[in-house]
PQR file with spaces between the fields and no chain letter, atoms N, CA, C, O and H, PARSE charges and radii, in Angstrom:
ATOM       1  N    UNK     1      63.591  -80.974  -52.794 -0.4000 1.5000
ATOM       2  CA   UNK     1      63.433  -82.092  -53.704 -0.0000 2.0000
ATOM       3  C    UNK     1      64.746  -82.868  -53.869  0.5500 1.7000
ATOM       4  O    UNK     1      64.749  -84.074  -54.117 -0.5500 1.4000
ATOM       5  N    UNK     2      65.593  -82.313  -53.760 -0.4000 1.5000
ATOM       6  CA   UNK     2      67.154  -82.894  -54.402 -0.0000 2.0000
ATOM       7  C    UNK     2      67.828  -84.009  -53.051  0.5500 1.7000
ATOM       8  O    UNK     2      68.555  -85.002  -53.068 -0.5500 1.4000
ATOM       9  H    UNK     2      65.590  -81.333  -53.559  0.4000 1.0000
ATOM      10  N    UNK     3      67.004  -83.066  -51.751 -0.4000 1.5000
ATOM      11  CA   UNK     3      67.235  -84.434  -50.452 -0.0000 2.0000
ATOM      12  C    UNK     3      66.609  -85.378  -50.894  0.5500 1.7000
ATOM      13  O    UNK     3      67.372  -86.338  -51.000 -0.5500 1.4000
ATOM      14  H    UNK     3      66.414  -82.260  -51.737  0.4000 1.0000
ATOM      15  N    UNK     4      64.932  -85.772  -51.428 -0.4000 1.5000
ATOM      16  CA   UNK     4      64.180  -86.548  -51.396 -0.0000 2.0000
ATOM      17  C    UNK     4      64.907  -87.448  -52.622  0.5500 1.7000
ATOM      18  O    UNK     4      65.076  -88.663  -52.522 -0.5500 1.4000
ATOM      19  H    UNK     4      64.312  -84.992  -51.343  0.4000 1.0000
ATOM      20  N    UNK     5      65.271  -86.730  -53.682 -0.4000 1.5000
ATOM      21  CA   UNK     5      65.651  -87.291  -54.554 -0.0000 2.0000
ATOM      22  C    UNK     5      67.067  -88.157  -54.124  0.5500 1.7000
ATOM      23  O    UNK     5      67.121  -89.227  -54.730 -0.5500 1.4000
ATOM      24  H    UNK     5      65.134  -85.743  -53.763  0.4000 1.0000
ATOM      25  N    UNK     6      67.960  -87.970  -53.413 -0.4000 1.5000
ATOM      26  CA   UNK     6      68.564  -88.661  -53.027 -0.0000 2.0000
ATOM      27  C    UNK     6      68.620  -89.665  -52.096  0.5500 1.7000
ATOM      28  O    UNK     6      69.408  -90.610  -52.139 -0.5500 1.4000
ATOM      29  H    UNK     6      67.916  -87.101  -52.920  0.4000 1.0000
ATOM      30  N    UNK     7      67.425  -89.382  -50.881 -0.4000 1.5000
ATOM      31  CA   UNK     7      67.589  -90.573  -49.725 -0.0000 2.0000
ATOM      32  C    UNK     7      66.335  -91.137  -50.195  0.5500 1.7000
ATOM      33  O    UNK     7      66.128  -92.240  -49.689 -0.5500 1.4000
ATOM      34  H    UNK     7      66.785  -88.614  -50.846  0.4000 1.0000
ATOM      35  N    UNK     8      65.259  -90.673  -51.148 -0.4000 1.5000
ATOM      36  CA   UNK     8      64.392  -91.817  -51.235 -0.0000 2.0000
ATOM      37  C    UNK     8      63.074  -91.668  -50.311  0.5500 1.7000
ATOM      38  O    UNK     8      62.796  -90.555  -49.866 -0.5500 1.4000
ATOM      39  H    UNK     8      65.427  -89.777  -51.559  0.4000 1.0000
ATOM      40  N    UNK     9      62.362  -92.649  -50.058 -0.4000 1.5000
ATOM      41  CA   UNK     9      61.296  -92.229  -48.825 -0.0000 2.0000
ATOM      42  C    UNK     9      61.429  -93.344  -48.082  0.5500 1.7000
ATOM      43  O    UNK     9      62.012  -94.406  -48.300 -0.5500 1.4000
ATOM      44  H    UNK     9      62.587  -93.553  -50.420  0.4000 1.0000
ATOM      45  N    UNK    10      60.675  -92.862  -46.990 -0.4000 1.5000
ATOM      46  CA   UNK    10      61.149  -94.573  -45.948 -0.0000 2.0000
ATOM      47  C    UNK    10      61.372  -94.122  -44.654  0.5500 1.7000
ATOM      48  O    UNK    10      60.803  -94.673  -43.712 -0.5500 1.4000
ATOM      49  H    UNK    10      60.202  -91.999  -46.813  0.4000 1.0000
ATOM      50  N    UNK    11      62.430  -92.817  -44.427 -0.4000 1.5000
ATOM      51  CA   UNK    11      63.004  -92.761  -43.184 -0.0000 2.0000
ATOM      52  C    UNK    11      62.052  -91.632  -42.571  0.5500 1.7000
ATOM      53  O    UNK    11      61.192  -90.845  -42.966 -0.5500 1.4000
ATOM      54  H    UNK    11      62.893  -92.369  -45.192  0.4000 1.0000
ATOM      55  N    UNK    12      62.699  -92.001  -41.368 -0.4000 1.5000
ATOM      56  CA   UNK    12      61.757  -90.745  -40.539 -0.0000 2.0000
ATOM      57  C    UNK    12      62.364  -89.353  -40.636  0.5500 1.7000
ATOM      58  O    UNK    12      63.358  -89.036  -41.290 -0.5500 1.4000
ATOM      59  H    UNK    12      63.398  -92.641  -41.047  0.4000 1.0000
ATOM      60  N    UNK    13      61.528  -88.508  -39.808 -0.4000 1.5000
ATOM      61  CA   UNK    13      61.820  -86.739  -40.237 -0.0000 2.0000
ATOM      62  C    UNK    13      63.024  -86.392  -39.940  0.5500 1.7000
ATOM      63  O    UNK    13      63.677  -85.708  -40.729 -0.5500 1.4000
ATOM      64  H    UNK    13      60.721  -88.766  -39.278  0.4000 1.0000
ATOM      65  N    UNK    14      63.647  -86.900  -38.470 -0.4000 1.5000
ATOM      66  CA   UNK    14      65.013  -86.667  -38.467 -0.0000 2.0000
ATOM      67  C    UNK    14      66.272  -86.516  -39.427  0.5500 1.7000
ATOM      68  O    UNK    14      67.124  -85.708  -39.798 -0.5500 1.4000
ATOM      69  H    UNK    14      63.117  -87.455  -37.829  0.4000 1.0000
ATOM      70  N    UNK    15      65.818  -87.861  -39.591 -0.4000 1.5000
ATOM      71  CA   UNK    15      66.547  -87.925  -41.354 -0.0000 2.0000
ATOM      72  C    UNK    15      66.873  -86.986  -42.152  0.5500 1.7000
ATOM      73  O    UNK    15      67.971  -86.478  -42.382 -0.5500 1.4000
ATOM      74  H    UNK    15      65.127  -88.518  -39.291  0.4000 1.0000
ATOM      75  N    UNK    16      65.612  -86.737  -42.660 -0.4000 1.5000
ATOM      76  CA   UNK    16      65.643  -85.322  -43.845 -0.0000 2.0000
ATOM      77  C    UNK    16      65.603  -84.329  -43.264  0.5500 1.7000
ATOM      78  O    UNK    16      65.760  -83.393  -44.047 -0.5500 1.4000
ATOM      79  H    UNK    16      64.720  -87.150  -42.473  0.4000 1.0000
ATOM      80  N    UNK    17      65.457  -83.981  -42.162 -0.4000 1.5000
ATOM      81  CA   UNK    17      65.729  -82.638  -41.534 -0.0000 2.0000
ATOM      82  C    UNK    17      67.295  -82.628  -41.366  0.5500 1.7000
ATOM      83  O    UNK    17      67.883  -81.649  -41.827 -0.5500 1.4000
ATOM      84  H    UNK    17      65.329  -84.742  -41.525  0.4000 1.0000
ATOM      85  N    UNK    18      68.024  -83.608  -40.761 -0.4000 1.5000
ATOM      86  CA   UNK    18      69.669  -83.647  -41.255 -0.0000 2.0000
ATOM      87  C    UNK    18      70.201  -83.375  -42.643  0.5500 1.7000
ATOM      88  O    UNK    18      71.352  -83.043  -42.925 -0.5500 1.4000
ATOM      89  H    UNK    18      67.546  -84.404  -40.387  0.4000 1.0000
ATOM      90  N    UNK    19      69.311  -83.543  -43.363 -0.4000 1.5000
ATOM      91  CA   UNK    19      69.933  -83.645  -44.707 -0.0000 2.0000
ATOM      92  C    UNK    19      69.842  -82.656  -45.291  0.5500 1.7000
ATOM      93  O    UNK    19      70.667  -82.203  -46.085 -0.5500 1.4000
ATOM      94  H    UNK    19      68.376  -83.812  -43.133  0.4000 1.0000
ATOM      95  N    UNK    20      68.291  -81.949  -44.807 -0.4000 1.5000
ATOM      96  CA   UNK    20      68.438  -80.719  -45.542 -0.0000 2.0000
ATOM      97  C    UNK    20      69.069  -79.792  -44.922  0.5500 1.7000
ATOM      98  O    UNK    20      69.384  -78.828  -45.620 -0.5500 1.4000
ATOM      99  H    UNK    20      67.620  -82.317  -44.163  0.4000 1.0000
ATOM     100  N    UNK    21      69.474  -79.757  -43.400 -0.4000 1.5000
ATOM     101  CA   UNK    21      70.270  -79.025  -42.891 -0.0000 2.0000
ATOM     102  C    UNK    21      71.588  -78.628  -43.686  0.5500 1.7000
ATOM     103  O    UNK    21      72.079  -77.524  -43.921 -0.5500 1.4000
ATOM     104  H    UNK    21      69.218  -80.540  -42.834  0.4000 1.0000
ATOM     105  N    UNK    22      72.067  -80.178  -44.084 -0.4000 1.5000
ATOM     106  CA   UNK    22      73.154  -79.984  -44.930 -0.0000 2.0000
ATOM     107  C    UNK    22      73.334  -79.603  -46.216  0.5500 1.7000
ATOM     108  O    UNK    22      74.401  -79.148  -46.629 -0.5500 1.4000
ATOM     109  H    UNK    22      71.668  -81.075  -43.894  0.4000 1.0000
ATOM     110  N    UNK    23      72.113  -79.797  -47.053 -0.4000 1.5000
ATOM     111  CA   UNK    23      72.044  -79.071  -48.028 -0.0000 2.0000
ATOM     112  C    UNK    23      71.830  -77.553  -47.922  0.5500 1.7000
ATOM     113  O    UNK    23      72.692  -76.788  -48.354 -0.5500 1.4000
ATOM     114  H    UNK    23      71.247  -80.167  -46.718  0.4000 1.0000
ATOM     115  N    UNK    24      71.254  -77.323  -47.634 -0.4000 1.5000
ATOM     116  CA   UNK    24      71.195  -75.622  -47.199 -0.0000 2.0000
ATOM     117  C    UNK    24      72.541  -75.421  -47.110  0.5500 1.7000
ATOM     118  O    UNK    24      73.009  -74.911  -48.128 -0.5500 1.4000
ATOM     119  H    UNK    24      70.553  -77.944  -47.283  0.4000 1.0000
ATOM     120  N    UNK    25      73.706  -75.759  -45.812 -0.4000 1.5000
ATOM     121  CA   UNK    25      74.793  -74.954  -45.570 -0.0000 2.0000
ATOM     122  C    UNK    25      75.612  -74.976  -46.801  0.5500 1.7000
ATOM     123  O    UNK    25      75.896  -73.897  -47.321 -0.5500 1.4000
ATOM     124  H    UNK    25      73.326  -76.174  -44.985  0.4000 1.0000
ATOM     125  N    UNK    26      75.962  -75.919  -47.249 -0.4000 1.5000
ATOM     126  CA   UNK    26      76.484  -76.421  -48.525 -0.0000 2.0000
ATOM     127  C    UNK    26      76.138  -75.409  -49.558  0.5500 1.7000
ATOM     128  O    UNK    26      76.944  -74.944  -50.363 -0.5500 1.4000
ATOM     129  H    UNK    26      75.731  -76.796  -46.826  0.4000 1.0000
ATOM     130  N    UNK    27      74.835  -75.093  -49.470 -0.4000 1.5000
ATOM     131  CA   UNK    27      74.478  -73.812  -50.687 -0.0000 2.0000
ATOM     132  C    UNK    27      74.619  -72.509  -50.120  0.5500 1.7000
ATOM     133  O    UNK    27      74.389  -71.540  -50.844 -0.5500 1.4000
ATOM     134  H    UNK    27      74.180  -75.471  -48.816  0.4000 1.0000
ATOM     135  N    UNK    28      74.853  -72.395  -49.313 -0.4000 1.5000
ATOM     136  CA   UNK    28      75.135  -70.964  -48.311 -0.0000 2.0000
ATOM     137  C    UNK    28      73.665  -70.083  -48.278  0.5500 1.7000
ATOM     138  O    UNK    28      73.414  -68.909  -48.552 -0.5500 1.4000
ATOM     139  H    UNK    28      75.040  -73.182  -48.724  0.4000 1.0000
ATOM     140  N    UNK    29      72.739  -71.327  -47.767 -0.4000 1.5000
ATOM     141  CA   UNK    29      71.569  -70.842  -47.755 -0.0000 2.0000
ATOM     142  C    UNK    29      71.259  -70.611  -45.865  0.5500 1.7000
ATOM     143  O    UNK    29      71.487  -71.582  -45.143 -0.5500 1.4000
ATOM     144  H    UNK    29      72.943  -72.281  -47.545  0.4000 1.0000
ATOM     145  N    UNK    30      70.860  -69.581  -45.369 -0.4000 1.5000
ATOM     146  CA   UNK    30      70.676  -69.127  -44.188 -0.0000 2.0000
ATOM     147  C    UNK    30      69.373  -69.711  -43.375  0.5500 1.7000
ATOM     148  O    UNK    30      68.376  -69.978  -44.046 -0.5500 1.4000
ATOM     149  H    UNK    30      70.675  -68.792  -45.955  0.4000 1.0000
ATOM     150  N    UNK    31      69.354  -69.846  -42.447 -0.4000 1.5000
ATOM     151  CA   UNK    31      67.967  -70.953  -42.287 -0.0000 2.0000
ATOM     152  C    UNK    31      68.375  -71.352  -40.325  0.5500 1.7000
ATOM     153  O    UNK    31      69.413  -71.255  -39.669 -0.5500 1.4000
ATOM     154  H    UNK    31      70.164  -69.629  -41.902  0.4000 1.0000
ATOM     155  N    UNK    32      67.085  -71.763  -40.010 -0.4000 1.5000
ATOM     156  CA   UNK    32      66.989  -72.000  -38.483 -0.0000 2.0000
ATOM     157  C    UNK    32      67.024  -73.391  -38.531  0.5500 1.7000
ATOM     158  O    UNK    32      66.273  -73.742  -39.441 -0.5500 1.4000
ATOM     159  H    UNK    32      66.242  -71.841  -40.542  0.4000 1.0000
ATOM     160  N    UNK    33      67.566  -74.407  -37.954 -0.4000 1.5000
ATOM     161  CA   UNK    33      66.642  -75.332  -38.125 -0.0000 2.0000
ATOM     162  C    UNK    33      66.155  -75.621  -36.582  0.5500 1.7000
ATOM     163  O    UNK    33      66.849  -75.253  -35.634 -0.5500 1.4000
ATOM     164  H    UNK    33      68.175  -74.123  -37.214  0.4000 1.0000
ATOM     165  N    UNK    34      64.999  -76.258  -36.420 -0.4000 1.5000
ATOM     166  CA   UNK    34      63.886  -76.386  -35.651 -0.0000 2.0000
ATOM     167  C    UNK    34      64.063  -75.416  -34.133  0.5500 1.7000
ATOM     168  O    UNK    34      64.439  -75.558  -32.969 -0.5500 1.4000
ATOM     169  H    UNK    34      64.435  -76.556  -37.190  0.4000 1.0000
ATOM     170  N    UNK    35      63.360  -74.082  -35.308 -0.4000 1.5000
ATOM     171  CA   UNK    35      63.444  -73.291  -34.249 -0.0000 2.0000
ATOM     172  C    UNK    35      62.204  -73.198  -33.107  0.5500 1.7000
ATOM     173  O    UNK    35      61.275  -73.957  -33.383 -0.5500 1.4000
ATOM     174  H    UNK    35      63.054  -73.967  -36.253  0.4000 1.0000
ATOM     175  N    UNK    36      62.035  -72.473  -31.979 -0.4000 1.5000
ATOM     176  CA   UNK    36      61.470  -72.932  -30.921 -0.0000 2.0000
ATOM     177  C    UNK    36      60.173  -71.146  -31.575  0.5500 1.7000
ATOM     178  O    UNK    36      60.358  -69.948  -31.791 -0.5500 1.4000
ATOM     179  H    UNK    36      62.790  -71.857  -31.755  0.4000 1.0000
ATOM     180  N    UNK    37      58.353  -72.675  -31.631 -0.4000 1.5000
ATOM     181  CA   UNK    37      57.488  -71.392  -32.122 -0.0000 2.0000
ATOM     182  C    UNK    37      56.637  -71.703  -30.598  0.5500 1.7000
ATOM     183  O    UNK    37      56.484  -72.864  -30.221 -0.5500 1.4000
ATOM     184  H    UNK    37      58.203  -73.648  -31.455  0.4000 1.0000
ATOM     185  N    UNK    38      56.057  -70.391  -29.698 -0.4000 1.5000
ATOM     186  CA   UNK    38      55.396  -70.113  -29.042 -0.0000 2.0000
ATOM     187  C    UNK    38      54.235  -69.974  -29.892  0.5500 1.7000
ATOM     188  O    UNK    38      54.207  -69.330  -30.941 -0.5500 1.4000
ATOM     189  H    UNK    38      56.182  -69.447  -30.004  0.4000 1.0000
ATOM     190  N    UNK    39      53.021  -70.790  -29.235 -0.4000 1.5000
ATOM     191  CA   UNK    39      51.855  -71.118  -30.019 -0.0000 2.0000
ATOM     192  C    UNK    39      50.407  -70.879  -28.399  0.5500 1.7000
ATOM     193  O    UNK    39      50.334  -71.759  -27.541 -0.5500 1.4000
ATOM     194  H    UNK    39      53.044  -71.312  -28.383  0.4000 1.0000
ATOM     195  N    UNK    40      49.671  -69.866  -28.352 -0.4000 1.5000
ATOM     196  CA   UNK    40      48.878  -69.632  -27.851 -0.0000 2.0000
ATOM     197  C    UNK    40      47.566  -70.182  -28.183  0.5500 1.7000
ATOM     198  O    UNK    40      47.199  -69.778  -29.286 -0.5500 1.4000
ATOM     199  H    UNK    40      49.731  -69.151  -29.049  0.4000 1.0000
ATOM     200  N    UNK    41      46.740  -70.954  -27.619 -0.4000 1.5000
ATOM     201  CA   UNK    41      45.308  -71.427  -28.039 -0.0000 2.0000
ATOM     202  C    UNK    41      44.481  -71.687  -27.004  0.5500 1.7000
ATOM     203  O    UNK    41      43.328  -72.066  -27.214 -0.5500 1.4000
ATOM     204  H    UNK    41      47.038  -71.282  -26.722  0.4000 1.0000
């Protein structure tokens, strides 16, 4: 919420996936970002 709350809406996913990347490290929160899911169907 605190990304959204700051950049607003509008941009594409890249965007907030940067941002929350950076929020996470910033909080010393541990996290993948866009990790690779094998999907069988």
């Amino acid at each position: 919420m605190e990304v959204h709350k700051e950049l607003g809406s509008g941009f594409l996913e890249g965007v907030y996936q940067e941002a929350l990347d950076r929020e996470f490290r910033d909080r010393g929160i541990e996290f993948r970002s866009q990790p690779v899911v094998i999907i069988k169907y």
